[in-house]
C-alpha positions as CSV (number, residue, x, y, z in Angstrom):
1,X,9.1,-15.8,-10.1
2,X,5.8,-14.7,-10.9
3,X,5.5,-11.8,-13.3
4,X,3.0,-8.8,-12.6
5,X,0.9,-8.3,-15.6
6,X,2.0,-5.1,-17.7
7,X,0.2,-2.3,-16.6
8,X,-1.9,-0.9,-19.4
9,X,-2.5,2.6,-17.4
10,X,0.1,4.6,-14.9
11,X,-1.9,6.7,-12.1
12,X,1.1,9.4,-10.8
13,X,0.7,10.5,-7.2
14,X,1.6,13.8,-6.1
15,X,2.7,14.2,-2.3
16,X,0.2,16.7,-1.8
17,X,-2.4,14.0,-2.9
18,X,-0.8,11.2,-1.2
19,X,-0.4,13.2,2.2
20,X,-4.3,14.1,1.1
21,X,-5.6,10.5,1.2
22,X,-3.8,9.3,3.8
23,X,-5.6,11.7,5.8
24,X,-8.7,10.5,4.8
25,X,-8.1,7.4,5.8
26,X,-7.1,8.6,9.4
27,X,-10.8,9.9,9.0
28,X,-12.2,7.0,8.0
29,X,-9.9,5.3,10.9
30,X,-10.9,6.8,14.1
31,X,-14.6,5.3,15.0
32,X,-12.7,1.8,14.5
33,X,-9.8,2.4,17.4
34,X,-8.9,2.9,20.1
35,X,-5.3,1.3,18.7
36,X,-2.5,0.4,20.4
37,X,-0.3,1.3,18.0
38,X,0.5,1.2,14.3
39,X,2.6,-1.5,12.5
40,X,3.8,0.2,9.1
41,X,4.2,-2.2,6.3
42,X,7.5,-1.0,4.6
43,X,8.5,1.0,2.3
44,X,5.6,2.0,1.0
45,X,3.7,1.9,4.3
46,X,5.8,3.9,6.0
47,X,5.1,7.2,4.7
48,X,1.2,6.9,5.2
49,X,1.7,5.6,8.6
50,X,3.5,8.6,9.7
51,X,0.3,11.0,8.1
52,X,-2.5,8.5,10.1
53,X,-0.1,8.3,13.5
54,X,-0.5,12.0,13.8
55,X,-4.1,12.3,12.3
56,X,-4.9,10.1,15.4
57,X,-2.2,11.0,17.7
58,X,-0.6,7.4,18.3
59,X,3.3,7.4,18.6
60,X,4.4,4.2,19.0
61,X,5.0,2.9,15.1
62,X,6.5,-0.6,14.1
63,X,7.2,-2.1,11.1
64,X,6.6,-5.6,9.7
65,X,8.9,-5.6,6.5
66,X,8.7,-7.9,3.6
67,X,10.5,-7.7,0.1
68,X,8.1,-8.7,-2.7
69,X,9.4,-6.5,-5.9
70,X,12.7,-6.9,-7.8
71,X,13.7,-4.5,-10.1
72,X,15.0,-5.8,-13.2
73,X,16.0,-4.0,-16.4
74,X,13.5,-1.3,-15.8
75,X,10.5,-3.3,-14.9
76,X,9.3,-4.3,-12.0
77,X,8.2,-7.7,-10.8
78,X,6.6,-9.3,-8.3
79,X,8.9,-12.6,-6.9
80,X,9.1,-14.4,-3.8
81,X,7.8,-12.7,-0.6
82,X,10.7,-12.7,2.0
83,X,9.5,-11.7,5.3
84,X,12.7,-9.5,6.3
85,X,11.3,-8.6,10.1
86,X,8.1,-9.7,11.8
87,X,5.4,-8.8,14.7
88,X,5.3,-10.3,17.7
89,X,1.8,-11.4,18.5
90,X,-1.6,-11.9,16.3
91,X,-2.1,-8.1,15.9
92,X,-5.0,-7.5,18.5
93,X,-5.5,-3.4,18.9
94,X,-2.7,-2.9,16.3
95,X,-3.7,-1.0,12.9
96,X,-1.4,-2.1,9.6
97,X,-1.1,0.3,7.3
98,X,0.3,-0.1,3.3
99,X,0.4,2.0,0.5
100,X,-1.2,-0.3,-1.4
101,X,-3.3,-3.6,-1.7
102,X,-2.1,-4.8,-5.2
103,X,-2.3,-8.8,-6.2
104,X,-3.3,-9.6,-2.2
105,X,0.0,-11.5,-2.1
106,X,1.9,-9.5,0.6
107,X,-2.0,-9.0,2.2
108,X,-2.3,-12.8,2.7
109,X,1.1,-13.5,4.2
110,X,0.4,-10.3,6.8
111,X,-3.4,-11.6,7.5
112,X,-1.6,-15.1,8.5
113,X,1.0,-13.1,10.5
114,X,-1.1,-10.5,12.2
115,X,-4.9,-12.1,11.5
116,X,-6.5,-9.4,14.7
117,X,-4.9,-6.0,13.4
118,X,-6.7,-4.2,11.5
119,X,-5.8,-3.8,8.0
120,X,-5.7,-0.9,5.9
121,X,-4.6,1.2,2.9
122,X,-5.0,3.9,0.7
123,X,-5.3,2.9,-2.5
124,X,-6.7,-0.7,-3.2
125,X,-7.0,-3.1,-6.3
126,X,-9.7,-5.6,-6.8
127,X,-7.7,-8.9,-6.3
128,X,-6.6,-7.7,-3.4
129,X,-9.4,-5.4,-2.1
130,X,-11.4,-8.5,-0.1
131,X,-8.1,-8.6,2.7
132,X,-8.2,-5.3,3.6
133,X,-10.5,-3.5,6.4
134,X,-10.2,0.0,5.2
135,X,-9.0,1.9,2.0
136,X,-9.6,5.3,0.4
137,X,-9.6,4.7,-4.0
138,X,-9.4,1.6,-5.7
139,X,-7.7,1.6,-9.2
140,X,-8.2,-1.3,-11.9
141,X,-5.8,-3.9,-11.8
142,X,-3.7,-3.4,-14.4
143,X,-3.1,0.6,-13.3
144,X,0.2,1.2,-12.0
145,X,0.4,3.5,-9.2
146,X,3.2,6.1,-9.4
147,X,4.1,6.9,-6.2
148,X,6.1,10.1,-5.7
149,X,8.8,8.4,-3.9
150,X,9.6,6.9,-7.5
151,X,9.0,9.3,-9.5
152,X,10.5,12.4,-11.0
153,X,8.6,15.2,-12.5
154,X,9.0,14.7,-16.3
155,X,7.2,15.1,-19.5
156,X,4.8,12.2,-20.6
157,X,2.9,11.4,-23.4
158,X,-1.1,12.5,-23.4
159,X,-2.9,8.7,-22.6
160,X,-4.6,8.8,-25.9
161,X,-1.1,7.6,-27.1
162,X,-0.5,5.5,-24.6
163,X,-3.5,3.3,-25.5
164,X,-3.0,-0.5,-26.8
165,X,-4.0,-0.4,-30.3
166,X,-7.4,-2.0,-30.6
């Protein structure tokens, strides 16, 4: 099991934001289609998927899920990709959509999977920025995005404090 680097900075989405960006990337989605449909990436695809199917009116959704993080006392790692359900087919007219574009691991397995959808998400880190198509932000690397799905509102430290000492 690899281990994903420890995050030096935590980016907190709100829903608001989230339901924000993902229609933005609808926006940015609609001169690329027509689509046939759209194949959420689960979880974290799935709520993102739901904004951008009715931002461009498509209803037929599937999902291609894969497991990639474990929890383990408290943190989070990234271990061996288990493709849990597939996609029939090399994704021509289908969009993907994620939550997020992290390492590129989960990108490369879908690109080998689906290699004609179109790929995209809306938030995006370097290493894994080249295998997408179309994203909204891009954080640094070692951000972790707090997405509001796992997160509870809750007091936390000003970031000044949160800095590695030098």
């Amino acid at each position: 099991m690899s281990v994903t680097p420890s995050p030096h900075k935590t980016f907190p989405v709100s829903w608001e934001e989230l339901h924000r960006t993902s229609k933005a990337l609808a926006w940015r989605l609609i001169e690329s289609g027509p689509w046939k449909g759209i194949i959420a990436i689960t979880r974290g695809g799935l709520v993102p998927a739901a904004v951008v199917a009715r931002e461009l009116d498509l209803r037929l959704i599937d999902t291609l899920c894969i497991a990639s993080y474990v929890e383990q006392k408290e943190e989070r790692r990234q271990g061996e990709l288990k493709v849990l359900k597939g996609i029939e087919g090399d994704g021509t007219g289908w969009l993907m959509i994620d939550d997020l574009v992290d390492t590129g691991k989960t990108a490369k397995v879908v690109r080998e999977m689906l290699p004609r959808a179109h790929f995209a998400t809306v938030y995006a880190k370097p290493a894994g920025r080249p295998l997408v198509d179309t994203f909204i932000t891009e954080v640094s690397q070692d951000t972790w995005i707090l997405f509001p799905w796992d997160i509870e509102p809750q007091f936390i430290q000003p970031i000044v404090h949160l800095q590695p000492p030098r």
